[in-house]
N, C-alpha and C positions, 0 to 999 in steps of 0.2 A: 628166736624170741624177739619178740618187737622191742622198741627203744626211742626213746625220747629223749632231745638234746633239750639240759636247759645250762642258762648262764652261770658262771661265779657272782656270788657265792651260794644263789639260790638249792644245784647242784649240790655242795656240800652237809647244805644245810639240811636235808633230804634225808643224804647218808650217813648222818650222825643221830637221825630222830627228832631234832629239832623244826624241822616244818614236814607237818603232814598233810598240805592240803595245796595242791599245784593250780593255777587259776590260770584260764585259757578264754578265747571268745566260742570255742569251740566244743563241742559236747560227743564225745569218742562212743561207739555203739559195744567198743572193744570191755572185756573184763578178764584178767589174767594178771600174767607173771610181767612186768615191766622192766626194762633194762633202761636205768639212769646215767646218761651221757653227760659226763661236761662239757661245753662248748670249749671250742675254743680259743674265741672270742674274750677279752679281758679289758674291759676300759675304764679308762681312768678312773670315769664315775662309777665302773661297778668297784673300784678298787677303793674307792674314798668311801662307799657306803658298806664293804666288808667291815672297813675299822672304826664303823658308827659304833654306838654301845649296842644298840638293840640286835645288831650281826655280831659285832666284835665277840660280845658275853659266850652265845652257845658254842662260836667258835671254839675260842679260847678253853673252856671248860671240856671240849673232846681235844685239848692238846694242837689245835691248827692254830696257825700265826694267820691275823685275818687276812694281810694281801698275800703276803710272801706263800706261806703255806697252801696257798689253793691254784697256785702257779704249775705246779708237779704232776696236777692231774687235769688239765686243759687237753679236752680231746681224747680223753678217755671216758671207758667204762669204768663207773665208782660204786654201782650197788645195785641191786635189783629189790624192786617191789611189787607188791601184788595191786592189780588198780582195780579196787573195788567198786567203782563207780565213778558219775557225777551229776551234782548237784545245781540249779539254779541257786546264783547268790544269794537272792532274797528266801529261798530255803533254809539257808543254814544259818541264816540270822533271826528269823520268823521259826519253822516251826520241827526244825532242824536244830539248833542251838549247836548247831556244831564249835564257833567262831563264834568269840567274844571282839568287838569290838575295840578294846582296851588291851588284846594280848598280844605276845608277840608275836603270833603265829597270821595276825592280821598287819600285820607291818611287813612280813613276808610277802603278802600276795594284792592283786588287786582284785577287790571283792568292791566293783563299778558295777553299777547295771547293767543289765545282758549279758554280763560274763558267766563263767560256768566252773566252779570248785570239784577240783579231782581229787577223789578218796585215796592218799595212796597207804598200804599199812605193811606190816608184817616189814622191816627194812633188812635186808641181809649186803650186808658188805661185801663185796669183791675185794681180790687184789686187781688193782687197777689197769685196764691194757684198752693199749692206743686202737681208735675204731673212728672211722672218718662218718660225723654225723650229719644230719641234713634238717629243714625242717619239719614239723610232725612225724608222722610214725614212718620209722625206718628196720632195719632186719639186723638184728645180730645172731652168730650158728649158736643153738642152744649148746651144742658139746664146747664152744671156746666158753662158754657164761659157767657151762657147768666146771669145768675145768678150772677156773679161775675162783668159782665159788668154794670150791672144794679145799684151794690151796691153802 
């Protein structure tokens, strides 16, 4: 299964439901089942923007402590989603209306010009396991995703 590493707390925020739209300079040819890696990379400032209010909230409300809690699963597999597409930003703001400018799901990502809004939907959770990630698309064996989704 293919897999994408992103940072804390973006990562978590994924696998809880609360951001569905991953923004890259990039535009993937790819559409399928995607495996969401947390990096495992953790710095300070992503650690101080975990316990903003606008992270802290959905955190908090699925039970994670905003820095402490997303510490556990650095470097792992935390969910798998289906990637439905992607968009040019000004799409989804024009005539797309995917993204409200005022919402939180826009303080998640950066929706700059020429960048490119990833559809991701359908969120299934894993039990978490450690997978050494890279940048863009990498390979996880579908029978450990299935295995793990299953548990």
């Amino acid at each position: 299964m293919r897999a994408i590493s992103l940072h804390e707390p973006w990562a978590t925020l994924v696998a809880i439901g609360a951001k569905r739209f991953e923004t890259r300079t990039w535009r993937p040819e790819y559409r399928g089942p995607l495996a969401i890696h947390a990096s495992k990379k953790f710095t300070d400032s992503q650690r101080r923007l975990s316990s903003s209010v606008e992270f802290a909230s959905p955190l908090l409300r699925a039970g994670i402590l905003p820095s402490g809690g997303l510490v556990p699963t650095l470097g792992q597999v935390i969910c798998v989603v289906d990637f439905a597409g992607a968009y040019e930003t000004e799409y989804v703001f024009g005539h797309g209306g995917l993204v409200n400018p005022g919402s939180p799901e826009y303080k998640f990502g950066d929706y700059g010009p020429g960048r490119f809004v990833w559809d991701l939907r359908n969120v299934r959770r894993v039990k978490p396991f450690p997978w050494k990630g890279t940048q863009g698309f990498f390979f996880v064996p579908d029978e450990l995703v299935a295995i793990q989704e299953a548990a």
